[in-house]
C-alpha positions in Angstrom: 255.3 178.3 98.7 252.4 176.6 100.5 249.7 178.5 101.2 248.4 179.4 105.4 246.1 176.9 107.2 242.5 177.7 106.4 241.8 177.3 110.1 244.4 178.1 112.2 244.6 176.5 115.8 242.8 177.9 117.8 240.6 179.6 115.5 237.6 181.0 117.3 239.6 180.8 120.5 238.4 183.3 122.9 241.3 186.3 122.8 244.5 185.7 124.9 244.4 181.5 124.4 247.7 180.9 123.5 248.4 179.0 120.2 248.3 175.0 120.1 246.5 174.9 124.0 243.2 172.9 123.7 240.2 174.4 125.5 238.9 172.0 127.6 235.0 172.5 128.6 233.4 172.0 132.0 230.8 169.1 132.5 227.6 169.6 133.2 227.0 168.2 137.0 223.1 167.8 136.4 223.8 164.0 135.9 225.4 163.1 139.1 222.8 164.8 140.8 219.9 163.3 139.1 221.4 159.7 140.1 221.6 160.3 143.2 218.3 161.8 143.7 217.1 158.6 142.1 218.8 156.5 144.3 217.4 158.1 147.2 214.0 157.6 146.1 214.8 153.9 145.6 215.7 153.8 149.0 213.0 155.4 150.3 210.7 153.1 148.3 212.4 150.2 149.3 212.7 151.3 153.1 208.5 152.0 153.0 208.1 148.5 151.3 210.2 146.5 153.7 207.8 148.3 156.6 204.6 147.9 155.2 206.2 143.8 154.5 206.0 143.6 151.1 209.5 142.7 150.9 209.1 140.1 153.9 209.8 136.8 152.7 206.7 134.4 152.5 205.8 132.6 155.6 208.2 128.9 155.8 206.1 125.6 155.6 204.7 124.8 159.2 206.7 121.7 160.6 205.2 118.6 162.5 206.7 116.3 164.9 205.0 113.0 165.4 206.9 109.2 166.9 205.3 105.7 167.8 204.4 102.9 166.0 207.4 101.5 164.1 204.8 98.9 163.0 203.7 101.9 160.9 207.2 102.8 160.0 207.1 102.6 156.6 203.7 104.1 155.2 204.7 106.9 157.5 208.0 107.2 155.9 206.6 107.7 153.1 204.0 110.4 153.9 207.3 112.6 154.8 208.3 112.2 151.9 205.3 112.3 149.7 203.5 115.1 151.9 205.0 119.1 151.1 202.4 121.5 152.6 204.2 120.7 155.7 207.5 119.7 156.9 206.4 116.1 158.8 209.3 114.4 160.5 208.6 111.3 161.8 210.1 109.2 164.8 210.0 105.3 164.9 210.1 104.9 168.7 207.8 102.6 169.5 203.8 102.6 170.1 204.6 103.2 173.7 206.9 105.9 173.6 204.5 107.5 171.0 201.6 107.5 173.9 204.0 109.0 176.3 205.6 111.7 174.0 202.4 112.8 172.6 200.8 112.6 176.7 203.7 115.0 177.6 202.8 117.1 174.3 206.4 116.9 172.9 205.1 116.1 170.0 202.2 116.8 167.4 200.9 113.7 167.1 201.4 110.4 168.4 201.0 106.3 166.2 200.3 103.5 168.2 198.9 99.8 167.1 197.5 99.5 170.7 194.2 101.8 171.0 194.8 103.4 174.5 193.9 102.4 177.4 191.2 104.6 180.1 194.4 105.0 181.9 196.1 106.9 179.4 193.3 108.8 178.2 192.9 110.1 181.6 196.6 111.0 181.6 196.2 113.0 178.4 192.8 115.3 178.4 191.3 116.1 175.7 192.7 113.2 173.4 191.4 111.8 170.3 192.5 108.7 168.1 191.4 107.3 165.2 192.6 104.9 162.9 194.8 105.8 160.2 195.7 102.4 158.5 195.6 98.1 159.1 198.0 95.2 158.6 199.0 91.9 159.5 201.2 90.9 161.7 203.6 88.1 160.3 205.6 85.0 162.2 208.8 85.2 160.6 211.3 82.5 161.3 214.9 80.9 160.1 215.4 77.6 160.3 217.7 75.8 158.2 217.1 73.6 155.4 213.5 73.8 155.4 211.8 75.6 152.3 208.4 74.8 152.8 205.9 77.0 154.4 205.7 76.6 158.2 202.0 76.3 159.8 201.3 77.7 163.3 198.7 77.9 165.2 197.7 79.8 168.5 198.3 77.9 171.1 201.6 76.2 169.4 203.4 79.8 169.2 202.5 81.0 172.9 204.1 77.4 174.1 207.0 78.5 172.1 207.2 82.0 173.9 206.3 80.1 177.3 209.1 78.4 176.5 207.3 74.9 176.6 207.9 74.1 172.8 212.5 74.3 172.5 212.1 72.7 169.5 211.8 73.0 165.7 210.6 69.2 165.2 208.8 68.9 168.7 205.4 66.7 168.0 203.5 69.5 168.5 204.7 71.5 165.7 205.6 69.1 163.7 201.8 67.0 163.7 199.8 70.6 162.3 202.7 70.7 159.1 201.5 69.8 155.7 202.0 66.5 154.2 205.7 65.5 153.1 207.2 68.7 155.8 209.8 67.7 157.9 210.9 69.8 160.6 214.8 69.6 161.5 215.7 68.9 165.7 217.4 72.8 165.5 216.4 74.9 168.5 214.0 77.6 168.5 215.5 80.9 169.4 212.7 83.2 170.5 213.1 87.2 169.6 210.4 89.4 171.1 210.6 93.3 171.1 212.1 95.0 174.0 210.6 98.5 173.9 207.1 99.4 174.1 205.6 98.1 171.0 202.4 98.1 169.7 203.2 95.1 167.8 203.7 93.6 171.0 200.1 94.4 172.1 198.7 93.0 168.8 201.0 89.3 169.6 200.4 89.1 173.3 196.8 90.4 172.7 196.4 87.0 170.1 198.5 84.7 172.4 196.0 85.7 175.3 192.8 84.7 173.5 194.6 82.1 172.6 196.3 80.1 175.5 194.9 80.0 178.8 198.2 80.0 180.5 199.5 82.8 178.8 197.2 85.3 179.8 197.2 83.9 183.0 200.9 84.3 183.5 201.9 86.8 180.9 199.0 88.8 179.8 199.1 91.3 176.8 200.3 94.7 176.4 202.9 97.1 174.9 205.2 95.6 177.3 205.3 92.2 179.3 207.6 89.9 181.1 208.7 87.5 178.4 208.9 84.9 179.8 211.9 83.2 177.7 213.6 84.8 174.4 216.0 87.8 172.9 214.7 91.5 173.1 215.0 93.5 170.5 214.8 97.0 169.8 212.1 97.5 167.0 210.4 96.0 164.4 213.9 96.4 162.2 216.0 94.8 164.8 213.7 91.9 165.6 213.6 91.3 161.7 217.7 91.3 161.6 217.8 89.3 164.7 215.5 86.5 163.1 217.7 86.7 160.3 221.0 85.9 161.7 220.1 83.4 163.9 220.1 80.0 163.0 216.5 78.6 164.4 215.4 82.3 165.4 211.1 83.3 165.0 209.7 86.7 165.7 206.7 88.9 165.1 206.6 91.3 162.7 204.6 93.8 160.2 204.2 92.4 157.3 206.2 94.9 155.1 209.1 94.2 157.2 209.1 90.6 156.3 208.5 91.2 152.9 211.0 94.2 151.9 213.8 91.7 153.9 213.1 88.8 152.1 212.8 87.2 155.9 210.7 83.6 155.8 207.1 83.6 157.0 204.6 81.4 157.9 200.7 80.5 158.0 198.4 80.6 160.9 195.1 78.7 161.7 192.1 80.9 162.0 188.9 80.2 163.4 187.3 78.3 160.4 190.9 76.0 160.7 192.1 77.1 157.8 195.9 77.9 157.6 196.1 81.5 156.5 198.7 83.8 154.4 199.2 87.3 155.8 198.2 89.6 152.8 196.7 92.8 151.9 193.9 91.0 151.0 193.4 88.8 154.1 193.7 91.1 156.4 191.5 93.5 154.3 189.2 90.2 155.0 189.6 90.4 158.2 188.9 94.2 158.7 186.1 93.7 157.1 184.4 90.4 159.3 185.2 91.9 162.5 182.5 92.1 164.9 184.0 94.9 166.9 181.8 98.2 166.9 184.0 101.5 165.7 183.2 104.5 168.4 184.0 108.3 167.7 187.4 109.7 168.5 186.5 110.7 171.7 185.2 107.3 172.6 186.9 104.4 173.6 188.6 101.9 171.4 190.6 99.8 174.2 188.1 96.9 173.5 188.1 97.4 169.4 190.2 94.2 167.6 190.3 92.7 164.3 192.3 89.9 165.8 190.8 85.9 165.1 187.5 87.4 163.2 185.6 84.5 161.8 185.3 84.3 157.7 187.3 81.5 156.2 189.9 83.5 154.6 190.4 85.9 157.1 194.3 86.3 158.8 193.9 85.6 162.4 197.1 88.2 163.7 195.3 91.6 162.1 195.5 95.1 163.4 193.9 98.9 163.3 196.8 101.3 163.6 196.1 104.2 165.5 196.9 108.2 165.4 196.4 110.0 168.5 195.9 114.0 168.3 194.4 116.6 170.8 191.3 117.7 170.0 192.3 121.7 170.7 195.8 121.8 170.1 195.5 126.1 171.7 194.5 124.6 174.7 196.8 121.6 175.3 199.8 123.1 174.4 198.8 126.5 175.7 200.1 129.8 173.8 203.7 127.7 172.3 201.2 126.6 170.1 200.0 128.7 167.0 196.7 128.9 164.5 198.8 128.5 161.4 200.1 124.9 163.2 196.8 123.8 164.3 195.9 124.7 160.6 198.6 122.7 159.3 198.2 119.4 161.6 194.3 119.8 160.5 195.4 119.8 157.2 197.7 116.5 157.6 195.5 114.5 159.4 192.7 115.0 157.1 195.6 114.3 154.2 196.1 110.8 155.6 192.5 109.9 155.5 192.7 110.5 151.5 195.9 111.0 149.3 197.4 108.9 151.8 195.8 106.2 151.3 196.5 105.5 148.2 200.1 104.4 149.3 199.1 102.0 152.0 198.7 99.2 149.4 202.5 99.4 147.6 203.7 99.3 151.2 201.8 96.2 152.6 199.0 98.3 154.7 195.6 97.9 154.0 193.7 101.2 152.8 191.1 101.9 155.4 187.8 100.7 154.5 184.9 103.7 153.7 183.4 103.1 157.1 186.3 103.7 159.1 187.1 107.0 156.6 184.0 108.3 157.4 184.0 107.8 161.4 187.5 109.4 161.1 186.4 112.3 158.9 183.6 113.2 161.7 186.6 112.8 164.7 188.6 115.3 162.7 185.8 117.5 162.0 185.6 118.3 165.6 189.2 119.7 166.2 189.2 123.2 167.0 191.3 126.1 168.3 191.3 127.7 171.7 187.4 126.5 171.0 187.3 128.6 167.7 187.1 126.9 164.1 190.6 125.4 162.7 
């Protein structure tokens, strides 16, 4: 006969538990209410944080507008890109339209190949400008057959846009060509820019010193009467214009010609010597001119590299211009904040050093130190609602 169980169920059972039930304890509530006493304090912590703005997120980059010069296009693309202390967003619009959004203060900052006029200064108190990079303007051209360089000279391309010279083997071109070049009876379709262009300024500028009869009738400026030709809409469409028509020449920058693989020719300078449009050429002739640089303030209508005389110097060579107000707090009023004064400061200053050092991959010049330094003093003199930047 087995024996009982040593410990019965139940055993040390309070009295009156009936057999085989299981006691079943109560749980402590201390826990619940210790979480949720800590939770509480988190939120308070969290609540004070938030008002005293630690938790505020950081300040976003300030951003920058700027449009103008599509002669520029490029470099400026690439300071976008290349720049990250600021959001920059460039438009390609045209030197003109650059003047006239940056006189209306739509925008931050304005490009422009043409140095403005008294007229516009007056129109836009308080302006400065100073140069922010050079290049050469190149005669692109497509005529069929013929893969020899073409030579050009002055007065041979403003008969052409007179619409004198119809031509591709008219005596006139055809006598400055290098021995063994023979020029084919296609007819020249002239392309010119339609907009505002600086680039315009720079050709028409050249074509006045040039040919009597052309600044006579025509003149130079952003934008002329043309007398004969195509308009097209920016340095990009008067490259693809050139390029799909058979006999077609225009003006360009440099880069464009280059990063389209579009034809280009030589032109004579003063010492009669048929020039390539390079960096170093127009570097060349940066560096011969015998214009005088002013201040930012001053007045660089009658500033120009064009036709300078050393030997290896390209005769079609331009300044490229920013244009900025000197007190951004008073120009734009009270839309217009420290912190984005601060950052356009910062920019502009940022242009006349890291950037550039991409001028030369894109087919600008880097400005020389003289022009750095007379740049450095114009920004030096920006301010704030006449405070320090």
């Amino acid at each position: 006969m087995s024996s009982a169980n040593a410990n019965p169920p139940n055993a040390g059972a309070p009295s009156g538990t009936p057999p085989g039930d299981t006691i079943v304890r109560k749980k402590s509530r201390k826990g619940p209410i210790i979480a949720v006493v800590v939770i509480v304090i988190i939120v308070i912590v969290l609540g004070g944080a938030y008002a005293a703005g630690w938790l505020t997120p950081k300040t976003s980059k300030q951003s920058l507008t700027g449009a103008g010069s599509t002669f520029v296009f490029p470099l400026m693309s690439q300071w976008e890109s290349s720049y990250t202390t600021a959001n920059v967003n460039y438009q390609s619009v045209g030197s003109g339209a650059g003047i006239q959004q940056i006189t209306a203060k739509t925008v931050d900052f304005g490009a422009t190949d043409a140095p403005l006029s008294g007229t516009q200064k007056a129109a836009a108190p308080g302006i400065l400008q100073f140069p922010e990079s050079a290049g050469a303007v190149a005669i692109i051209y497509n005529i069929p057959g013929v893969t020899a360089t073409v030579q050009f000279t002055g007065p041979v391309l403003a008969a052409i846009y007179l619409g004198k010279i119809t031509h591709w083997n008219d005596p006139a071109i055809q006598s400055i060509q290098a021995s063994g070049v023979t020029l084919p009876s296609q007819p020249i379709a002239v392309v010119h820019r339609s907009d505002g262009s600086g680039t315009s300024f720079v050709f028409t500028s050249y074509l006045s010193a040039e040919n009597t009869s052309w600044a006579s009738q025509v003149g130079h400026g952003t934008s002329v009467n043309w007398p004969v030709g195509t308009g097209a809409k920016g340095s990009s469409a008067v490259t693809s214009t050139v390029q799909t028509t058979m006999g077609g020449i225009g003006y360009v920058d440099l880069e464009y010609a280059l990063v389209n693989h579009v034809t280009y020719g030589t032109v004579e300078n003063p010492s009669s010597a048929f020039i390539t449009p390079t960096i170093a050429s127009a570097a060349s002739a940066i560096a011969d001119t015998k214009s005088t640089f002013p201040n930012g303030a001053g007045d660089w209508s009658n500033v120009t590299i064009l036709n300078s005389p050393g030997a290896g110097d390209y005769p079609i060579t331009t300044l490229t211009y920013l244009v900025f107000y000197q007190d951004p707090g008073v120009a734009f009023g009270s839309s217009y904040s420290h912190d984005k004064a601060a950052a356009l400061f910062a920019f502009l200053a940022w242009t006349l050093t890291t950037g550039q050092t991409y001028s030369q991959a894109l087919y600008y010049v880097p400005l020389p130190l003289n022009i750095v330094a007379i740049d450095t003093a114009t920004l030096a003199t920006m301010t704030f609602n006449g405070g320090a930047i």
